[in-house]
C-alpha positions as CSV (number, residue, x, y, z in Angstrom):
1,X,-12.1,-14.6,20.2
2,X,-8.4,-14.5,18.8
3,X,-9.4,-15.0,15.0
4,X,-12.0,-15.7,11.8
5,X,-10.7,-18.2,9.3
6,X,-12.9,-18.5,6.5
7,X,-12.3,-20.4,3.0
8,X,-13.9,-20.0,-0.9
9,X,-13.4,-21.2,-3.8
10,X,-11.0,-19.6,-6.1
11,X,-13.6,-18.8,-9.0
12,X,-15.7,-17.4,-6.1
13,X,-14.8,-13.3,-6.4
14,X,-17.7,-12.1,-4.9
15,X,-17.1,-13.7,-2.0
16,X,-13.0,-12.6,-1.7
17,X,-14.4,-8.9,-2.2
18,X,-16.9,-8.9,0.5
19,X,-14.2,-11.1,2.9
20,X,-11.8,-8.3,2.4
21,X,-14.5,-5.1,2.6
22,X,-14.9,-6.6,6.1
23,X,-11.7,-6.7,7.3
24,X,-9.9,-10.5,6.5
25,X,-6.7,-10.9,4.9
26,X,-5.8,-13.6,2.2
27,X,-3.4,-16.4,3.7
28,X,-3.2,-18.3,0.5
29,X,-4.6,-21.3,-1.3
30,X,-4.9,-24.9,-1.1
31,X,-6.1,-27.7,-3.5
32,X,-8.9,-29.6,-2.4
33,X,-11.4,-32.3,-2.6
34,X,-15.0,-31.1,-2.1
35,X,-18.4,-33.3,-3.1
36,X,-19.8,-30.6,-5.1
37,X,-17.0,-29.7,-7.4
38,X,-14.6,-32.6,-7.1
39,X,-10.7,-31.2,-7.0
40,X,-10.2,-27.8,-6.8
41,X,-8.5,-24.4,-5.9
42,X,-9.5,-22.8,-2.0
43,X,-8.4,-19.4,-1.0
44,X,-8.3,-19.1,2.7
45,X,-9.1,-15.7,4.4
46,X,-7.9,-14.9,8.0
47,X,-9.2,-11.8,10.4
48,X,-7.0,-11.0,13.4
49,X,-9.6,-9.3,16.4
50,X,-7.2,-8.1,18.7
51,X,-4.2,-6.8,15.8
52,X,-5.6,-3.3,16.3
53,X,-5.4,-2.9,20.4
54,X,-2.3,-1.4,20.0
55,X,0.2,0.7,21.8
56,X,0.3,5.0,20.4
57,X,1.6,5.3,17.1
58,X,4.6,7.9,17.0
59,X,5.7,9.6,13.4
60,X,9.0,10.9,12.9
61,X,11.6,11.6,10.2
62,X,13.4,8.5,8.5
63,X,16.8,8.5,9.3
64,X,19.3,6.5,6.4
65,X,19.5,3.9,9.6
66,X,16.5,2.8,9.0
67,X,17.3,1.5,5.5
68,X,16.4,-2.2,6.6
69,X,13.2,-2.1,8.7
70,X,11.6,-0.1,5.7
71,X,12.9,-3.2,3.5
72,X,11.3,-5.6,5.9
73,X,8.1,-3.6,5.3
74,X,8.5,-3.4,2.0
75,X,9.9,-6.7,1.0
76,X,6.4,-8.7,1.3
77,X,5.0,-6.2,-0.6
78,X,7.7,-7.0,-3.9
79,X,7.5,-11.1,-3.3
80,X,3.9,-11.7,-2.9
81,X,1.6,-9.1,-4.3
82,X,1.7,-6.6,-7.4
83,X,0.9,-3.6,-5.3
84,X,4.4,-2.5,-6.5
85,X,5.9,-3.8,-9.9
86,X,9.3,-4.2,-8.8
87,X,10.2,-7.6,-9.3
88,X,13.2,-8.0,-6.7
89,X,13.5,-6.3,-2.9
90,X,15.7,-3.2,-3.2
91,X,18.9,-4.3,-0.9
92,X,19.4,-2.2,2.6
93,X,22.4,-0.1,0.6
94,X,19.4,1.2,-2.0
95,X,17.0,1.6,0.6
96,X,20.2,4.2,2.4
97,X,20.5,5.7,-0.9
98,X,16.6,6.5,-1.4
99,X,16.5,7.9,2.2
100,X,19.0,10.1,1.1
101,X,18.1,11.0,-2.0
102,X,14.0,11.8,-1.0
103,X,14.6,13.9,2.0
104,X,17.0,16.3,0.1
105,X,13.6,18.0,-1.6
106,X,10.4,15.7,0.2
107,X,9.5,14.4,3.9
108,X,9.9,11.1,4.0
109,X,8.5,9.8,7.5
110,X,8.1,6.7,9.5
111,X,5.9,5.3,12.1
112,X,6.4,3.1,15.0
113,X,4.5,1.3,17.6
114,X,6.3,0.4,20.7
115,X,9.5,1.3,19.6
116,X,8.8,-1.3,15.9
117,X,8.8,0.1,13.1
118,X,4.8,-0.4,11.8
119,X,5.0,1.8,8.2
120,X,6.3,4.8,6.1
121,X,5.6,6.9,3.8
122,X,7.4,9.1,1.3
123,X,6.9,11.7,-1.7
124,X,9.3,12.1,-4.4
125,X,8.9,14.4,-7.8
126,X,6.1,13.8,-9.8
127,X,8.0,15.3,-12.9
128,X,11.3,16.8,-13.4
129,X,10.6,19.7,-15.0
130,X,10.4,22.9,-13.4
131,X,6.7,23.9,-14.2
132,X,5.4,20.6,-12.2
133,X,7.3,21.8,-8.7
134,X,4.0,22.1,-7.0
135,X,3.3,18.5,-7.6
136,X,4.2,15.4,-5.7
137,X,3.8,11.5,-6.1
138,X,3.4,9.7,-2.9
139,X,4.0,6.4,-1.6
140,X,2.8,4.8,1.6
141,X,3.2,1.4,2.6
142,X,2.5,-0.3,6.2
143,X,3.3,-3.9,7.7
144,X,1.0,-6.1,6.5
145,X,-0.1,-7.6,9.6
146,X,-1.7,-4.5,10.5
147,X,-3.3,-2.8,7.8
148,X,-6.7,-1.3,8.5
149,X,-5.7,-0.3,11.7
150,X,-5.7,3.5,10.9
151,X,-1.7,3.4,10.6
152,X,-1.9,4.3,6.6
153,X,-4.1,7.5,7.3
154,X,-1.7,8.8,10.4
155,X,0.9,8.5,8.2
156,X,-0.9,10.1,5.2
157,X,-2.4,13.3,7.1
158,X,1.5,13.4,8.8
159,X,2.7,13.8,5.0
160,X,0.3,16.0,3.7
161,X,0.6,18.4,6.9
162,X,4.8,18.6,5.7
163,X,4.0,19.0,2.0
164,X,1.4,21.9,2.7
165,X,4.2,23.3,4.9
166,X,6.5,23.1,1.7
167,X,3.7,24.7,-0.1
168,X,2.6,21.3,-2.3
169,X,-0.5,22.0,-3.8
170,X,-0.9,18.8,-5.8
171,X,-0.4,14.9,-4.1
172,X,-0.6,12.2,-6.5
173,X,-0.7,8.6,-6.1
174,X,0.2,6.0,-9.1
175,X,-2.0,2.5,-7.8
176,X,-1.5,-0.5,-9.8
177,X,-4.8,-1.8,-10.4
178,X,-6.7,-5.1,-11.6
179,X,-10.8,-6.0,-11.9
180,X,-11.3,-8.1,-10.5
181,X,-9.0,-8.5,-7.8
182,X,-6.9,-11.8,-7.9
183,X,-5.1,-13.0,-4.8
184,X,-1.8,-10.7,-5.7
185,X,-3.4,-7.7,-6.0
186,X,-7.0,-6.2,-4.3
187,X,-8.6,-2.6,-4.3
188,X,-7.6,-1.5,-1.3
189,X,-5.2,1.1,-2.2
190,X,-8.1,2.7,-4.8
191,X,-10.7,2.7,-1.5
192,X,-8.3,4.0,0.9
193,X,-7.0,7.1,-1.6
194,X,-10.6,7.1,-2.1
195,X,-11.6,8.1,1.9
196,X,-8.7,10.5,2.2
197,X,-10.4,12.6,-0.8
198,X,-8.4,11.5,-3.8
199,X,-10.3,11.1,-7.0
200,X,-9.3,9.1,-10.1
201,X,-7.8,11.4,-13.2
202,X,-6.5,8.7,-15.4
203,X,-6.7,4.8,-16.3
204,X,-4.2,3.0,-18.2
205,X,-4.2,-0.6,-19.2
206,X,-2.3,-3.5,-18.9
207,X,1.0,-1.4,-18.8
208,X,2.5,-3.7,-16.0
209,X,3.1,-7.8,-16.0
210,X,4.1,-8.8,-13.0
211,X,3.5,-13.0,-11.7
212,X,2.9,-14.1,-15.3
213,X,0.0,-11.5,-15.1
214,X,-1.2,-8.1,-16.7
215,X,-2.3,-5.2,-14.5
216,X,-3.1,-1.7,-14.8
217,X,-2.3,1.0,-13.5
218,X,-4.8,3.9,-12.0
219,X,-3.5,8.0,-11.3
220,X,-5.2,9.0,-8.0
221,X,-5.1,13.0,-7.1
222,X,-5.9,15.5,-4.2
223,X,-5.6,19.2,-4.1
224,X,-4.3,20.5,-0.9
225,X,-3.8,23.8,-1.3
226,X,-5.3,27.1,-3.5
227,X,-4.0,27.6,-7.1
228,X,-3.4,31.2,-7.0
């Protein structure tokens, strides 16, 4: 067995939830005929068996170099959901410069899978000011042919292992957020902060509009080391 295609209607969210919960990953939407309902919108749902038999993941430093395999990661992410609100893909030159800028205070790391570049992960200043130098936002982001294949917790525990090291006592994660979940934008990032011990500190709404849409956004947190 190769793969599970499965379809639902579009007003069906109960059934989108539970088709993601278990693993399948939205591959668009199609207008259709049906008996029961006459014309209508079909989202159609995909789960991959064998995406997961895969090769050791390795995590290392980014280098500026690789500026535009993290864009090709990334990319996707910007054009067809609204798990980040920027609206256009940050060229390869921006990419070089964010490298560069990060890793002059944070780790910023990537990981690959025979010798392909599969993810990254970053952290960058969760306020200027002096007084919040023990905090950290954080941003992980893996190719979306292979989430939930344990890449985004590798890379997570590889991050939180350097900003202990740096003496980070505070990771935070900003999520953009929507309920319920539409085909830009599930929950995913909420449950998988969530299993890595975050807990939700704050809730604002409708602060972002991204595909003619309004979404919120959510403050994750996890303490990872003692405030003395």
């Amino acid at each position: 067995m190769q793969a599970i295609r499965l379809d639902a209607l579009a007003s069906n969210t109960p059934a989108h939830k539970l088709y993601k919960r278990l693993g399948f990953e939205y591959r668009g939407k199609q207008h259709l005929y049906a008996e029961n309902t006459g014309w209508t919108d079909f989202y159609f749902f995909e789960f991959k068996s064998d995406i997961c038999l895969t090769e050791k993941i390795m995590i290392r430093d980014a280098k500026e170099t690789d500026a535009k395999a993290i864009q090709a990661i990334y990319a996707p992410y910007v054009e067809q959901t609204a798990v980040t609100f920027e609206y256009n893909v940050p060229s390869e030159e921006e990419f070089s410069r964010r490298i560069e800028s990060v890793k002059q205070k944070y780790p910023w790391i990537v990981a690959e899978r025979n010798g392909q570049m599969v993810g990254y992960a970053y952290a960058s200043a969760f306020k200027p000011r002096d007084a919040y130098q023990w905090a950290v936002e954080t941003s992980i982001y893996v190719n979306q042919s292979l989430k939930r294949c344990g890449i985004g917790r590798q890379l997570h525990e590889a991050l939180e292992q350097r900003l202990k090291a740096q003496g980070i006592l505070n990771m935070n994660a900003c999520i953009s957020f929507i309920d319920p979940e539409d085909e830009y934008l599930t929950q995913d990032s909420v449950r998988f902060h969530e299993r890595l011990g975050y807990q939700k500190v704050a809730h604002f709404h409708q602060c972002g509009k991204k595909f003619n849409r309004w979404y919120d956004m959510i403050w994750m947190e996890k303490l990872i080391g003692e405030h003395l």
